[in-house]
C-alpha positions as CSV (number, residue, x, y, z in Angstrom):
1,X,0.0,0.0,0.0
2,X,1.7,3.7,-1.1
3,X,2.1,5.7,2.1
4,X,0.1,8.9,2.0
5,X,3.1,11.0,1.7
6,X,3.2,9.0,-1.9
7,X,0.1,9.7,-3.5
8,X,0.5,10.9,-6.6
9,X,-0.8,14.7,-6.6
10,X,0.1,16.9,-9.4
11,X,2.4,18.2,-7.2
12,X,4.5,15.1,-7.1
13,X,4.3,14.2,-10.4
14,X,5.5,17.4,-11.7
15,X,8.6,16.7,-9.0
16,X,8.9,13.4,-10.1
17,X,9.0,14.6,-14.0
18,X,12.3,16.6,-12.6
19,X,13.6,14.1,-11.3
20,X,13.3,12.0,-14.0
21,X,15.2,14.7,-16.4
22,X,18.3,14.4,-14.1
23,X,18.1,10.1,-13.4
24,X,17.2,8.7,-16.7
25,X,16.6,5.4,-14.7
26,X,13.9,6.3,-12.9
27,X,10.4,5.6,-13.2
28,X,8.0,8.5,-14.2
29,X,4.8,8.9,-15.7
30,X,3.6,10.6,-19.2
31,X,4.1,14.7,-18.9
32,X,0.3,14.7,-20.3
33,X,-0.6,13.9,-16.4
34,X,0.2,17.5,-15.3
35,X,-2.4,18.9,-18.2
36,X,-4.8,16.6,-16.3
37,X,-7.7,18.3,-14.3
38,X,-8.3,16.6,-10.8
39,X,-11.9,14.9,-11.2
40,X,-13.4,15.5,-8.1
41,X,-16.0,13.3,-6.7
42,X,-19.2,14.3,-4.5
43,X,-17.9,14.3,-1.0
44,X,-19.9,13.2,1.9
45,X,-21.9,15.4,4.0
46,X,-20.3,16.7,7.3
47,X,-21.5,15.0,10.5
48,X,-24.0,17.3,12.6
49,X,-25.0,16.3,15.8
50,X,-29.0,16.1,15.3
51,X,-29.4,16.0,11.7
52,X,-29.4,13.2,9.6
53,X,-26.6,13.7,7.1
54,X,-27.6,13.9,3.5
55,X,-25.4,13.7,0.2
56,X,-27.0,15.8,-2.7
57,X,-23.4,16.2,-4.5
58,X,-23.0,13.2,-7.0
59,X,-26.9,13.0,-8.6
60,X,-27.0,9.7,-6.9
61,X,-30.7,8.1,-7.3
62,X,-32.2,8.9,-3.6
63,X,-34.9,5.8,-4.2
64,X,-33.3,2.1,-3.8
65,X,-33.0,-0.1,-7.2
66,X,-36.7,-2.4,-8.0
67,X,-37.0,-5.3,-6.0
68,X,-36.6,-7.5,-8.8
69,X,-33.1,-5.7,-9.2
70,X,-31.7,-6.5,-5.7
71,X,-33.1,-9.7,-5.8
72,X,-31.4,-10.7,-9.5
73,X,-27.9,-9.2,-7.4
74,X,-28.6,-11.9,-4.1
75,X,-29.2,-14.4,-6.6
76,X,-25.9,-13.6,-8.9
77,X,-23.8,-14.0,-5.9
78,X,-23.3,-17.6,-5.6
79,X,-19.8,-19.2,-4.7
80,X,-19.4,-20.6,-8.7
81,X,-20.6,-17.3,-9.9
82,X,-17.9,-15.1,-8.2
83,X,-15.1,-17.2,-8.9
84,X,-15.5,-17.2,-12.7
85,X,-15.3,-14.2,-15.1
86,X,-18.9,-12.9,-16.5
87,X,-19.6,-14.0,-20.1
88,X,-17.5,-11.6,-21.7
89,X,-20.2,-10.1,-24.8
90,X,-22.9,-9.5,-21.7
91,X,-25.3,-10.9,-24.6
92,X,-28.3,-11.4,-22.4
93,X,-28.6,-7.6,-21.5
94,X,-27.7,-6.3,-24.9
95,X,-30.4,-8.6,-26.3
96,X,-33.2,-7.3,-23.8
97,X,-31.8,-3.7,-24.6
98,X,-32.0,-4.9,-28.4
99,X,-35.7,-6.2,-28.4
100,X,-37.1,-2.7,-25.9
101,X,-35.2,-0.6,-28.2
102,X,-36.1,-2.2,-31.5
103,X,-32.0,-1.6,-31.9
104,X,-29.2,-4.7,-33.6
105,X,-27.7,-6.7,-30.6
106,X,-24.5,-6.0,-32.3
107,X,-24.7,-2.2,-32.1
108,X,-25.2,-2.5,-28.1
109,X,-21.8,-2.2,-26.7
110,X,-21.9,-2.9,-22.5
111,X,-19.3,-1.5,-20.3
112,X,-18.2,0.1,-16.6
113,X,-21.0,2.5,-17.0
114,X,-21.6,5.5,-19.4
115,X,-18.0,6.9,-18.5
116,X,-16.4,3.3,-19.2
117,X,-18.0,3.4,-23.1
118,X,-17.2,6.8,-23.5
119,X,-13.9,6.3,-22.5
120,X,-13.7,3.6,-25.1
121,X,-15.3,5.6,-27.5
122,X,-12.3,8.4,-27.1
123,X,-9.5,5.6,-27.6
124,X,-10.7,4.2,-29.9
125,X,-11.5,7.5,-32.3
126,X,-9.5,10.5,-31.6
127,X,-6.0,10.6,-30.0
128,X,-2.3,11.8,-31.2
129,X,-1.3,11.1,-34.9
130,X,1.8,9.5,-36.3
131,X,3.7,13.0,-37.2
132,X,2.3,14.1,-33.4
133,X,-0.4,16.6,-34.2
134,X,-3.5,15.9,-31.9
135,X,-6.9,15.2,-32.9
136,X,-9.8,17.3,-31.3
137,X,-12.6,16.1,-29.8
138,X,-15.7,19.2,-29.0
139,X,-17.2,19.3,-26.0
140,X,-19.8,22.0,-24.4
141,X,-18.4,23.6,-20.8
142,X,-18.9,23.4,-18.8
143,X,-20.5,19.9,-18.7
144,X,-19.3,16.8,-16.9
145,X,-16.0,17.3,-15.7
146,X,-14.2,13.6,-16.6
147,X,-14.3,14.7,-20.7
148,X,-10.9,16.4,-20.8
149,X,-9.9,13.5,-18.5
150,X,-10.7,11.4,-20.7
151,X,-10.4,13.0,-24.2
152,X,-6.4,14.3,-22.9
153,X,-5.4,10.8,-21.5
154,X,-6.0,9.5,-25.3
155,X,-3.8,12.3,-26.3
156,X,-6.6,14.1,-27.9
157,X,-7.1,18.1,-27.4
158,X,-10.2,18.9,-25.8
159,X,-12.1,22.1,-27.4
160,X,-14.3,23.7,-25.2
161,X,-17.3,25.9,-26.2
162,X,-19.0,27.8,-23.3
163,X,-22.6,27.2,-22.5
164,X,-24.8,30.1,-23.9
165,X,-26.1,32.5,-21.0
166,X,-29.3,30.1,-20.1
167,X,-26.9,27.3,-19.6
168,X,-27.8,25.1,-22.6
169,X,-25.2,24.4,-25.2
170,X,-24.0,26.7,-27.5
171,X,-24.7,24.6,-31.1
172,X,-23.7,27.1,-33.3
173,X,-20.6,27.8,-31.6
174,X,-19.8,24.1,-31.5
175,X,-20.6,24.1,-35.2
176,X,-17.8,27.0,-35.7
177,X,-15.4,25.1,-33.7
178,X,-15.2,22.2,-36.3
179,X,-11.7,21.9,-38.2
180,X,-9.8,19.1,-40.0
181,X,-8.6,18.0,-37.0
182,X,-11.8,17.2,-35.6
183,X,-12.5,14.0,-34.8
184,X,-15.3,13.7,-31.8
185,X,-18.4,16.0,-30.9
186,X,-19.8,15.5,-27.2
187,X,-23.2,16.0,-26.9
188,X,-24.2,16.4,-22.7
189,X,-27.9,16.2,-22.6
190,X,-29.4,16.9,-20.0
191,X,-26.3,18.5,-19.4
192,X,-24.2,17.9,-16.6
193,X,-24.1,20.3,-14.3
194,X,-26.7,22.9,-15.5
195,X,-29.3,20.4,-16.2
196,X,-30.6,21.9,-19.8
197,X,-31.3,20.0,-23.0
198,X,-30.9,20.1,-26.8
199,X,-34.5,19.2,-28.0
200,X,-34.1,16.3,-31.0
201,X,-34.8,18.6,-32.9
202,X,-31.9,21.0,-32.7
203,X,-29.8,17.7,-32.5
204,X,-31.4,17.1,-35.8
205,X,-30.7,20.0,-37.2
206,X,-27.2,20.2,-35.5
207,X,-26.0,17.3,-36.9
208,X,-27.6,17.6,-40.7
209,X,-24.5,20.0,-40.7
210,X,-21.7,17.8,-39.0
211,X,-19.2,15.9,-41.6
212,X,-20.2,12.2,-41.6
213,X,-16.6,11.3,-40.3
214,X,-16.8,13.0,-37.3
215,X,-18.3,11.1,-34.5
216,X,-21.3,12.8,-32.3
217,X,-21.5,10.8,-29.0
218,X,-24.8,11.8,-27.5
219,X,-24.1,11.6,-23.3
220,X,-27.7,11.5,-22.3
221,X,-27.7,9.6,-18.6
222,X,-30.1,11.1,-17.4
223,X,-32.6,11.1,-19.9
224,X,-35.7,9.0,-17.9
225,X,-35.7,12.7,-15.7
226,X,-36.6,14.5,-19.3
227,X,-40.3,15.4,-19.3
228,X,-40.2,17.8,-22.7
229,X,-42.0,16.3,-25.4
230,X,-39.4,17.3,-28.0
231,X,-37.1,14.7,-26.5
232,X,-37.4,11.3,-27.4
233,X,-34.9,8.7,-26.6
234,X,-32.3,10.1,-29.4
235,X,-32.3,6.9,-30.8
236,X,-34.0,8.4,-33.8
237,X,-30.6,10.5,-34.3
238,X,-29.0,6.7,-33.9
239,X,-31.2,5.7,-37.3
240,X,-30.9,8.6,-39.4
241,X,-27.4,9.5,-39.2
242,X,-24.3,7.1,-39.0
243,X,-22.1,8.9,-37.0
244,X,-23.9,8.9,-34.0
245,X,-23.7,7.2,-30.5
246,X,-26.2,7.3,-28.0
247,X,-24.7,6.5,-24.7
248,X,-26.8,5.3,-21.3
249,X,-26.7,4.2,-18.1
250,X,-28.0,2.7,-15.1
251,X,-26.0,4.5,-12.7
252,X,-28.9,7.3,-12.0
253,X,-32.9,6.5,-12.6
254,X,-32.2,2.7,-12.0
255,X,-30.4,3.5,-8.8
256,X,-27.3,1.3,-9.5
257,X,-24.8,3.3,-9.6
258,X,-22.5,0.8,-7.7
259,X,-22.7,-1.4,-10.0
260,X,-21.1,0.3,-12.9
261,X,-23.4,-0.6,-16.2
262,X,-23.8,1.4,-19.0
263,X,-24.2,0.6,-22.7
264,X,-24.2,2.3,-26.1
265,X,-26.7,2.1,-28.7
266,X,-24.3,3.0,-32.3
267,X,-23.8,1.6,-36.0
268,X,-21.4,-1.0,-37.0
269,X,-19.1,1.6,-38.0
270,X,-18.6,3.2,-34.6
271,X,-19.9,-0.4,-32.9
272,X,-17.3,-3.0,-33.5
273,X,-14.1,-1.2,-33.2
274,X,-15.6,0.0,-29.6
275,X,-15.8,-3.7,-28.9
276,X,-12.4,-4.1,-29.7
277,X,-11.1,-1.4,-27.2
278,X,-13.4,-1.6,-24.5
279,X,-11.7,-4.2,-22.1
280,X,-13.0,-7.6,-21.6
281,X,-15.2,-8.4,-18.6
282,X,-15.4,-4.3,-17.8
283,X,-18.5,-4.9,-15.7
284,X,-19.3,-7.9,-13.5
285,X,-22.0,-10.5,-13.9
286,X,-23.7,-9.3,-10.6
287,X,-24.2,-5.7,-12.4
288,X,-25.2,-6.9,-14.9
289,X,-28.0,-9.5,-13.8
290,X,-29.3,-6.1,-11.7
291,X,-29.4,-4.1,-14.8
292,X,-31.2,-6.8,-17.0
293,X,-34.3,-7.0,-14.2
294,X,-34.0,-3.1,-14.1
295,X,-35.0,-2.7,-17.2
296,X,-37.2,-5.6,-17.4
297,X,-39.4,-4.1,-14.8
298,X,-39.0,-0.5,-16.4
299,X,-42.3,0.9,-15.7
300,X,-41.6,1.0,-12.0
301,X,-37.9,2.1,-12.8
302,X,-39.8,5.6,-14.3
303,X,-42.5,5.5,-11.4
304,X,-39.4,6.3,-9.3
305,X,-38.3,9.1,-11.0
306,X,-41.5,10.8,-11.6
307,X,-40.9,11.4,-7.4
308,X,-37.8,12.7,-8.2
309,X,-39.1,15.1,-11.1
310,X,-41.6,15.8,-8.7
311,X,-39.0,17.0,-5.8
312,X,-37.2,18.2,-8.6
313,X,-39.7,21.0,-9.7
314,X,-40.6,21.8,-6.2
315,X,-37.2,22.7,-5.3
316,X,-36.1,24.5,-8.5
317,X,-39.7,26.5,-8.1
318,X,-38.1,27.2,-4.2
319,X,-34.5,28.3,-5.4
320,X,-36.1,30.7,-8.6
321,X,-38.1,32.6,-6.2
322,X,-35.6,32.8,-3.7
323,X,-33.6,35.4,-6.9
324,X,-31.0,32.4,-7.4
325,X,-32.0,31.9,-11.4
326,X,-31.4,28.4,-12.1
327,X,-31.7,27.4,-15.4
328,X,-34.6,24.7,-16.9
329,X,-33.6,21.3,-15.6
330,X,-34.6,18.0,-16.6
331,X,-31.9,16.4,-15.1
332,X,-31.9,15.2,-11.3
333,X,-29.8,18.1,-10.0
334,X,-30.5,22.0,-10.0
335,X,-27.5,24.7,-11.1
336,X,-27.1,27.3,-9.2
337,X,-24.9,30.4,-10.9
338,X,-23.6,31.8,-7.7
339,X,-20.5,32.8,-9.2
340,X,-17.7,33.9,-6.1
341,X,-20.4,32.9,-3.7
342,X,-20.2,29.4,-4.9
343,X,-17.8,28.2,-1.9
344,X,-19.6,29.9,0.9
345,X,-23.1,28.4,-0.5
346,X,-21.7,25.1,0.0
347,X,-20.0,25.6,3.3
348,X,-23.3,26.6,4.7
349,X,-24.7,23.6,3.6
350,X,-22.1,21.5,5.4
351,X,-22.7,23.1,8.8
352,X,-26.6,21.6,7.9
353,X,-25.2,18.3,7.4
354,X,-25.9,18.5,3.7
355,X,-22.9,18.1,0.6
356,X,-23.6,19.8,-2.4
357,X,-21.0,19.9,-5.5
358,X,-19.6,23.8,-5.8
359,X,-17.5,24.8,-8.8
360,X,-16.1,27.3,-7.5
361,X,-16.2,30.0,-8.8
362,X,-18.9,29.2,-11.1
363,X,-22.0,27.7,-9.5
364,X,-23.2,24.9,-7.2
365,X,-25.3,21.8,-8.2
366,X,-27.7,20.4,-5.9
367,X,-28.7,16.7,-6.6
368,X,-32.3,16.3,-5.9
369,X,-32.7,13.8,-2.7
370,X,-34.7,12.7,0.2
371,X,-37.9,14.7,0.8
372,X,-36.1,16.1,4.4
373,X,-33.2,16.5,2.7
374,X,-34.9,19.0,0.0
375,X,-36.4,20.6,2.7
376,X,-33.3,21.2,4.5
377,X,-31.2,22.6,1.5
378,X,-34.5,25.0,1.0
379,X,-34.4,26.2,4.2
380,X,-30.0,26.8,3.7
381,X,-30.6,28.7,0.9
382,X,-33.6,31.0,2.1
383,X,-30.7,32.2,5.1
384,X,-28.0,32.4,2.3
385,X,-30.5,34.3,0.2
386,X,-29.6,38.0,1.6
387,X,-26.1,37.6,0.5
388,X,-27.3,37.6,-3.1
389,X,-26.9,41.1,-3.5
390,X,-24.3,41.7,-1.7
């Protein structure tokens, strides 16, 4: 086990790059680490003596997986089961995702969740060139933070286009940002952190003006929150176009986010070479027989979240008449622009027991939770509210 002192911060891997200029023979990593952002994960809420501690910072599902989910996981776990690698292809759930979706089994690709595939879908299509010129994969930002993760560890350049002023995605300036170096369009909707969509129709429209070699990956996780009626499943993008990938999960409405499952939906073109980089048994049998009885039992998968989108308005409704302007979510989380004041919002909410996720100095998003929990957070930001205007 490395000693704390030897984690690997950015810190210490710049030092151990110098170090490595002066000692050929030691051991460092690629210099591409120190263009790395730091992904940072939800953190728990603080311990309050009194309340119950609540975590609204990682858009986790606050309603436990279908019955028929936890009882496929008890049932997965046997002694023979555990000690043998899953079926490698995960044909079962790609076939029941195939037969709901009216999709090819062979264009459902199953990996460690949405961020597993679209990982795969990075390495495998954009990255650095033989003479070393990097290709460039679009992204909207802000959105969810592991793209330039992702999109730099492949040795790709990430171009970011700023959200318009309502927080949605800036299409047209995505559109301008296409050059011959581009390789990969991400497409983050409901977006990720904001919450805002790209109707199909603007996606339609978008794309009728993308080159056909570019791939468009479509990020749409939390889509079973989406209650506009210009938003299908995107799948029709899927059919009409050949460069697209729609990518899912079950990490947020189906409440499994532990169990790392996603999938893509995508033609053969983008399809089998994904299968070919995506690593063998990314997810494990026990995930997977979980997701296959989520979805089976779908209808009370989407029962669940019509709670959430029911919390989900009440609080947004709380936070726009309280002056704090939050964009149109259909996501599971509200943004909150607070700009400078984005650290001190969520420091107030830890004194309440409560974590949210601050980008400082940008906004705060608040996952939508418990019914108390909503409450609570309410209450936090009607005593934060003065400071506002200043």
């Amino acid at each position: 086990m490395v000693p704390p002192s030897q984690t690997p911060t950015h810190h210490n891997i710049r030092r151990i790059g110098r170090l490595a200029s002066m000692d050929s023979s030691a051991v460092y990593p690629r210099p591409m680490l120190n263009q790395l952002p730091a992904y940072q994960s939800g953190k728990p809420p603080v311990e309050t003596p009194g309340l119950t501690p609540y975590k609204l910072a990682s858009n986790e599902n606050p309603y436990a997986p279908v019955p028929q989910a936890l009882d496929a996981m008890a049932a997965a776990v046997t002694a023979q089961s555990v000690q043998r690698y899953p079926e490698t292809t995960y044909l079962k759930l790609r076939e029941l995702i195939g037969q709901i979706y009216d999709v090819p089994v062979d264009d459902v690709t199953v990996g460690a969740g949405s961020l597993g595939i679209l990982t795969g879908l990075v390495q495998t299509f954009a990255g650095t060139n033989e003479d070393g010129s990097q290709d460039e994969v679009i992204i909207p930002w802000r959105s969810f933070e592991a793209y330039p993760i992702v999109i730099r560890s492949a040795g790709a350049k990430d171009v970011q286009v700023p959200l318009a002023a309502d927080g949605t995605m800036d299409l047209e300036g995505m559109l301008a940002a296409i050059t011959d170096r581009t390789r990969m369009i991400m497409l983050c909707t409901p977006n990720n952190p904001t919450g805002t969509i790209a109707t199909t129709s603007a996606l339609r429209a978008f794309i009728q003006q993308v080159p056909d070699n570019i791939l468009i990956a479509i990020d749409a996780a939390y889509l079973e929150f989406v209650r506009n009626d210009d938003v299908d499943n995107y799948l029709e993008l899927y059919r009409e176009f050949p460069n697209v990938a729609v990518l899912r999960t079950f990490s947020k409405a189906h409440g499994l986010a532990n169990m790392r499952v996603g999938y893509s939906i995508a033609p053969p073109q983008i399809s089998l070479p994904l299968k070919v980089v995506v690593p063998a048994f990314a997810t494990s049998s026990v995930g997977v027989e979980a997701a296959h009885a989520s979805l089976t039992h779908l209808d009370e998968v989407l029962a669940h979240t019509e709670k959430v989108v029911s919390e989900r308005a009440r609080v947004w409704q709380a936070f726009n008449d309280l002056g704090y302007n939050p964009p149109a979510t259909e996501a599971n989380f509200v943004w909150l622009p607070l700009g400078e004041l984005s650290q001190a919002f969520s420091d107030a909410c830890d004194t309440q027991a409560l974590s949210v996720r601050a980008f400082h100095p940008e906004g705060v998003r608040v996952s939508i939770g418990e019914v108390e929990a909503n409450d609570r957070v309410i209450q936090v930001a009607t005593d934060f509210a003065p400071r506002l205007n200043g």
